[in-house]
C-alpha positions as CSV (number, residue, x, y, z in Angstrom):
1,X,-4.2,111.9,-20.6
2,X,-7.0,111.7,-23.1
3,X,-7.2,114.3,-25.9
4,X,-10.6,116.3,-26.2
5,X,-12.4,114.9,-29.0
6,X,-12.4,118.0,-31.7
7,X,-16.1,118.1,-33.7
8,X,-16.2,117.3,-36.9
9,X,-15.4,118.8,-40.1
10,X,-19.0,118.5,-41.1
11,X,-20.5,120.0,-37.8
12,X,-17.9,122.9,-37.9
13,X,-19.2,123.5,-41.4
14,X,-23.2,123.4,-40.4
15,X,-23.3,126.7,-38.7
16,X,-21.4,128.3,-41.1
17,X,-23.5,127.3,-44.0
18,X,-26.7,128.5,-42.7
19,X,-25.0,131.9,-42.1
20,X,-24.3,131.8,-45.9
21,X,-27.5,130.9,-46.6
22,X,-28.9,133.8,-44.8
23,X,-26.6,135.4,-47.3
24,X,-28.0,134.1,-50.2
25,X,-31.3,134.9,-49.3
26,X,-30.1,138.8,-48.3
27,X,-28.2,139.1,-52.1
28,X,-30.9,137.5,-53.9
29,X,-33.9,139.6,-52.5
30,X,-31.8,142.6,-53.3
31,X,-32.2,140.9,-57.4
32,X,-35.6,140.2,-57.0
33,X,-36.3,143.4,-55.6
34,X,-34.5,145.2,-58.4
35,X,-36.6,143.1,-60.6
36,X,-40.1,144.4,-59.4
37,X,-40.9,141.0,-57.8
38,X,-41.2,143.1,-54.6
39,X,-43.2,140.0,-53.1
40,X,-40.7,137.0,-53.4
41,X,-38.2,139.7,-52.3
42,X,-39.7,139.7,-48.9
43,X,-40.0,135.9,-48.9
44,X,-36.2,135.7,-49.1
45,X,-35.9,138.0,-46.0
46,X,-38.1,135.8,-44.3
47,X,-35.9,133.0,-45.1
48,X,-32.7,134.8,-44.4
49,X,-34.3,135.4,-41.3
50,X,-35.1,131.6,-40.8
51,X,-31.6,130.7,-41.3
52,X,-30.5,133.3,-39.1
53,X,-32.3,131.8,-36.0
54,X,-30.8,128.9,-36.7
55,X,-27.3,129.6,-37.5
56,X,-26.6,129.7,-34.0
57,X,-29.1,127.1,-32.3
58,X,-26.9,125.2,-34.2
59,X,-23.8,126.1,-33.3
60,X,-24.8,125.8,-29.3
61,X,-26.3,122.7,-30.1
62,X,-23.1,120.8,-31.9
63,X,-20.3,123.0,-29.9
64,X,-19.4,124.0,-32.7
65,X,-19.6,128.1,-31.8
66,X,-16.4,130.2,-32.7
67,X,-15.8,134.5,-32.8
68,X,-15.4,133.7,-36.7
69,X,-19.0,132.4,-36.4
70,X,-19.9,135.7,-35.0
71,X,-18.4,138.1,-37.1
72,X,-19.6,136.4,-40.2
73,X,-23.1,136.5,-38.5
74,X,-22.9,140.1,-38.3
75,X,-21.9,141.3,-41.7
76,X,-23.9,139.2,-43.1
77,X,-27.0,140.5,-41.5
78,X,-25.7,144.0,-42.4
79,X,-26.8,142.9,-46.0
80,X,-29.8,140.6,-45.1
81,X,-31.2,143.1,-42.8
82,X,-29.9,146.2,-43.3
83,X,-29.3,147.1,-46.9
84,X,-31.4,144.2,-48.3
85,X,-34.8,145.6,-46.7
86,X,-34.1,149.0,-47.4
87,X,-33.5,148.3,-51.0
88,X,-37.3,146.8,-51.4
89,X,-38.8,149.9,-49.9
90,X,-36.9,152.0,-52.0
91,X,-37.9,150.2,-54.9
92,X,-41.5,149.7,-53.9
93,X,-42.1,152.7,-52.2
94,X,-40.1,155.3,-52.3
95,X,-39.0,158.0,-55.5
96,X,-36.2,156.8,-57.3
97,X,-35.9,160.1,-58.7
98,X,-34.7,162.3,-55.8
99,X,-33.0,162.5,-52.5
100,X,-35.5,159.3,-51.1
101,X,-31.7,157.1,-51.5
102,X,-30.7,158.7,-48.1
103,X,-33.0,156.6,-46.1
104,X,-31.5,153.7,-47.6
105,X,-27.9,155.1,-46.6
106,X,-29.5,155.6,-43.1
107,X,-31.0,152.4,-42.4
108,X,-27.7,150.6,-43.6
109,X,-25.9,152.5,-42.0
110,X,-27.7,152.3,-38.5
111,X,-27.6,148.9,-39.4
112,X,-23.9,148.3,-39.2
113,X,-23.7,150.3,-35.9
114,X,-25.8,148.4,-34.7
115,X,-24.1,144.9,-35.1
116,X,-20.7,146.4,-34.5
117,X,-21.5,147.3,-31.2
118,X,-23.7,144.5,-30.4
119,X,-20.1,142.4,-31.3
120,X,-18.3,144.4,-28.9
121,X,-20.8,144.3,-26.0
122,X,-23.3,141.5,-25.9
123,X,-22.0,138.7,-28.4
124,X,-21.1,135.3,-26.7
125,X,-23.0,136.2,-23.3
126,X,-26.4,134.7,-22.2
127,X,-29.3,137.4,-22.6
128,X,-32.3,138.1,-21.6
129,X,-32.7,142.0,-23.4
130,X,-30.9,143.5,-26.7
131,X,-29.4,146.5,-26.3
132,X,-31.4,148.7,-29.4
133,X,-33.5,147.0,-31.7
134,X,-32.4,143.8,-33.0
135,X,-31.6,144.7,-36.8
136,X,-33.4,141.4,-37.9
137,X,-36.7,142.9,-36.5
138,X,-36.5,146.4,-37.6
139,X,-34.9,144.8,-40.9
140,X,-38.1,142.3,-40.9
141,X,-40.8,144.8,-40.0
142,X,-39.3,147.0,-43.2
143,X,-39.1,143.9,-45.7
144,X,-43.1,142.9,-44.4
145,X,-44.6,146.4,-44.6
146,X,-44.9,145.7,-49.0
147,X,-47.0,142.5,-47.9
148,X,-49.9,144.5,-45.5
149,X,-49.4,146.6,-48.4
150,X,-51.7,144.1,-50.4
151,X,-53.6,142.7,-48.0
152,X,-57.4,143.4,-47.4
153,X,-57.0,145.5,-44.8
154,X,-54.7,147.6,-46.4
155,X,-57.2,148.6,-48.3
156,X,-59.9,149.3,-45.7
157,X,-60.5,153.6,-45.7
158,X,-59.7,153.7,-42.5
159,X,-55.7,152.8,-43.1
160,X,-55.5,153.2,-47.7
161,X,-56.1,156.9,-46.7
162,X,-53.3,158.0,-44.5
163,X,-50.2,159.5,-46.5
164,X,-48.4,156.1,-46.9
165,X,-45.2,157.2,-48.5
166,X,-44.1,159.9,-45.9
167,X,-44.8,157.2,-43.0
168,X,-42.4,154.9,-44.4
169,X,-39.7,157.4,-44.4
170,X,-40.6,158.0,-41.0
171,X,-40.7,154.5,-40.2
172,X,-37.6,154.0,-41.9
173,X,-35.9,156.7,-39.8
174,X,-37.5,155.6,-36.4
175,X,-36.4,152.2,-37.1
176,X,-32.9,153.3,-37.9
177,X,-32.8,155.3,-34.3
178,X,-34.1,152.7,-33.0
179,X,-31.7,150.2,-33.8
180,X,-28.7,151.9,-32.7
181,X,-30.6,153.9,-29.2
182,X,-30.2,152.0,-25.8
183,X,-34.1,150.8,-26.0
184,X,-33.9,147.7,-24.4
185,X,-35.7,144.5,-26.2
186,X,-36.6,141.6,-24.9
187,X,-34.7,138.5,-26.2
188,X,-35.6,135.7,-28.0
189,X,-36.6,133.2,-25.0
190,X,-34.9,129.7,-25.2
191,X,-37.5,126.4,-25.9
192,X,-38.0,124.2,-23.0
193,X,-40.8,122.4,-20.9
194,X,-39.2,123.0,-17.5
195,X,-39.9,127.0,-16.9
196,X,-42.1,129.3,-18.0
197,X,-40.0,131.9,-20.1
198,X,-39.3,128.2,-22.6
199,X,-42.9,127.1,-22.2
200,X,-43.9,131.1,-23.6
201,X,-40.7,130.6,-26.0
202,X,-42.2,127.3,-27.5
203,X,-45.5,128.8,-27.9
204,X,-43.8,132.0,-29.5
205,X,-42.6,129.8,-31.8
206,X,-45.4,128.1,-33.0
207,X,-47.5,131.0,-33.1
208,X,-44.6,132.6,-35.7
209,X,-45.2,129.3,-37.7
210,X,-48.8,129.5,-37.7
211,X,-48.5,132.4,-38.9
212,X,-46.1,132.0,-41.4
213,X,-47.9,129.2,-43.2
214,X,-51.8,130.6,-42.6
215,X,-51.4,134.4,-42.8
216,X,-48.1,135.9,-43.1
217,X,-49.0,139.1,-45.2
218,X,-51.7,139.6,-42.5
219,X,-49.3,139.1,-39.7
220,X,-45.8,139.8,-39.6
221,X,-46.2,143.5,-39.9
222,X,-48.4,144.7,-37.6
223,X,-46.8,142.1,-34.8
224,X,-43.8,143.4,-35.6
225,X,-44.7,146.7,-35.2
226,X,-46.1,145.6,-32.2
227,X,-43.2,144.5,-30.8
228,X,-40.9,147.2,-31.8
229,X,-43.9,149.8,-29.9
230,X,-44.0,148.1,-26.7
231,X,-40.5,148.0,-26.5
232,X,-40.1,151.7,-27.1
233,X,-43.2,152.6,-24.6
234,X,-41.8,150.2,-21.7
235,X,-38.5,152.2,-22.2
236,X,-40.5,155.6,-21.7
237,X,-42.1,154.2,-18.7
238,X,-39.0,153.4,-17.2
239,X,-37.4,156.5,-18.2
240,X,-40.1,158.3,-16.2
241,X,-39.7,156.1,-13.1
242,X,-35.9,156.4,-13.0
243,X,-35.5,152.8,-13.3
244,X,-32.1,151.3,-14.5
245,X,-31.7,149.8,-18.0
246,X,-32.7,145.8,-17.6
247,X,-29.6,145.3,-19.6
248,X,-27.0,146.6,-17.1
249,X,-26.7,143.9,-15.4
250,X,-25.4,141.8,-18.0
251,X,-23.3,144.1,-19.8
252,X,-21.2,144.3,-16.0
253,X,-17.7,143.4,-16.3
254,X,-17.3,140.1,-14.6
255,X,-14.7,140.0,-11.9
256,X,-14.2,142.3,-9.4
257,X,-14.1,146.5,-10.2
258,X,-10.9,147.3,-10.6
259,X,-9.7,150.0,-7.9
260,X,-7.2,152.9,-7.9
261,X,-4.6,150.9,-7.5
262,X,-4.9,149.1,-10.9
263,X,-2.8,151.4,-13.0
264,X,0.2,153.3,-11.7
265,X,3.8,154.7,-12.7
266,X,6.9,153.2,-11.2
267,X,10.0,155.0,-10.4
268,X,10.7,155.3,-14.3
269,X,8.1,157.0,-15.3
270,X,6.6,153.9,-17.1
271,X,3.0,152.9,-16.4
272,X,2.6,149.2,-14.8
273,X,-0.3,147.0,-14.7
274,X,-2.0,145.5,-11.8
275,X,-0.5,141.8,-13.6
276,X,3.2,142.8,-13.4
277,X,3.2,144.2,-9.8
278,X,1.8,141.0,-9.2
279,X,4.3,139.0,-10.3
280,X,6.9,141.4,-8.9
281,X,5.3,141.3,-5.2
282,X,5.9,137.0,-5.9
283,X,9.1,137.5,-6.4
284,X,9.8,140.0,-3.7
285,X,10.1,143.6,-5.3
286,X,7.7,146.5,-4.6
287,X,7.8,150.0,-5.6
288,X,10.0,150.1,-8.4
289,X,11.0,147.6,-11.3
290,X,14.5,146.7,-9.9
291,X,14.4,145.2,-6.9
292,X,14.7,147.4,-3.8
293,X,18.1,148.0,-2.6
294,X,18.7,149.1,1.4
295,X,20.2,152.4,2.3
296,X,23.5,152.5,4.2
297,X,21.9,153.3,7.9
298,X,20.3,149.8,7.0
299,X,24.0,147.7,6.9
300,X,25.2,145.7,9.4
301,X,28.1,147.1,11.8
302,X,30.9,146.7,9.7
């Protein structure tokens, strides 16, 4: 019998580093940030957040995926996308003298929530919709907001005029609701010629690097603001239709439901599982752990 051929060292390792990278990127905008250089700060979450979409292409790609992968994902993008972005606006926007902290509290916070319970619910199964708002959007969105900030049309009347500060702590607290609410979000779609949803996932993609390289002050805000309001508005539509969560679905339990008869106490008081009476039927018992014993009525005629 042939052994399965275990991936290499190096391919194990490849995953993994881009999760540390992303990492890197989440620490060191948190420096800049503290810095004043509010604008390479928000270039690091942008790379953070390349590494992140690639940490686990990569791990798919070279079978290389693991639930240590997974968990290091996730509290790693508690700092890159949760504490790291709220740091910049508190630093570029936001009092430091005062109570303004408690938004950065409350996006972290929301934050972790909401990658703790993503862990326990949708990590390792194929998606089509998130659960809440994926924290790398509403951590993204956050981070990109200083960039419109010194664009142009920032500075049109139109938007320079409305009470900036006060919407970002509203923003800040919608997109910390957000995160952890049962909003469903469409996933990223997967890259192929062969179906639709990949051909509109390959031309998402090189729309996001069009406008990364051409006009990413311009663009990553208001699309991700974008994409956070139609997700909230197609959940209000839904809500008023009485239509079920597009999520339910795939958060089912695979396998059968389990019925009444999955749980019960046997002559002892104890409580068995549906596994043990199992084995015991195989074996012959039935209602009680020892096996079952006839009465005298039952005996042959001595």
């Amino acid at each position: 019998m042939r052994r399965p051929r275990l991936p290499r060292p190096s391919m194990v390792m490849l995953p993994n580093g881009l999760t540390l990278a992303n990492l890197f990127c989440g620490v060191f905008a948190i420096v800049t940030a503290a810095r004043g250089d509010y604008e390479r700060a928000v270039w690091y979450i942008v790379g953070g957040a390349i590494c992140d979409a690639m940490d686990g292409r990569v791990a798919r790609a070279t079978h290389t995926g693991s639930r240590f992968g997974e968990e290091l994902d996730s509290l790693v993008d508690a700092i890159s996308f949760g504490l790291a972005p709220a740091l910049i606006a508190y630093f570029a926007v936001l009092r430091q003298q005062g109570w303004d902290w408690i938004f950065v509290f409350l996006f972290a916070a929301c934050a972790v929530m909401r990658l703790a319970r993503f862990n326990v619910e949708q990590a390792g199964r194929a998606k089509t919709y998130f659960r809440g708002l994926p924290s790398p959007v509403a951590g993204g969105v956050l981070a990109t907001y200083f960039w419109f900030s010194q664009t142009p049309i920032f500075s049109q009347p139109i938007i320079s005029g409305l009470p900036w500060p006060l919407l970002v702590r509203v923003m800040m607290a919608a997109l910390s609701f957000l995160m952890i609410s049962n909003v469903p979000y469409h996933a990223w779609p997967t890259f192929s010629l062969k179906s639709w949803r990949g051909i509109a996932g390959l031309l998402l993609v090189v729309a996001l690097a069009a406008g990364l390289f051409f006009l990413p002050k311009e663009f990553f805000f208001p699309v991700g603001m974008a994409y956070v309001a139609l997700g909230f508005a197609a959940a209000v539509v839904n809500g008023l239709l009485d239509r079920p969560h597009p999520f339910e679905q795939e958060l089912a339990p695979e396998g059968p439901a389990p019925d009444f008869d999955e749980e019960f106490t046997d002559g002892d008081g104890r409580v068995e599982d549906a596994g043990h009476r199992r084995r015991r039927r195989r074996h012959g018992f039935r209602g009680s752990i020892a096996p079952v014993q006839r009465h005298e009525s039952e005996e042959p005629n001595a």
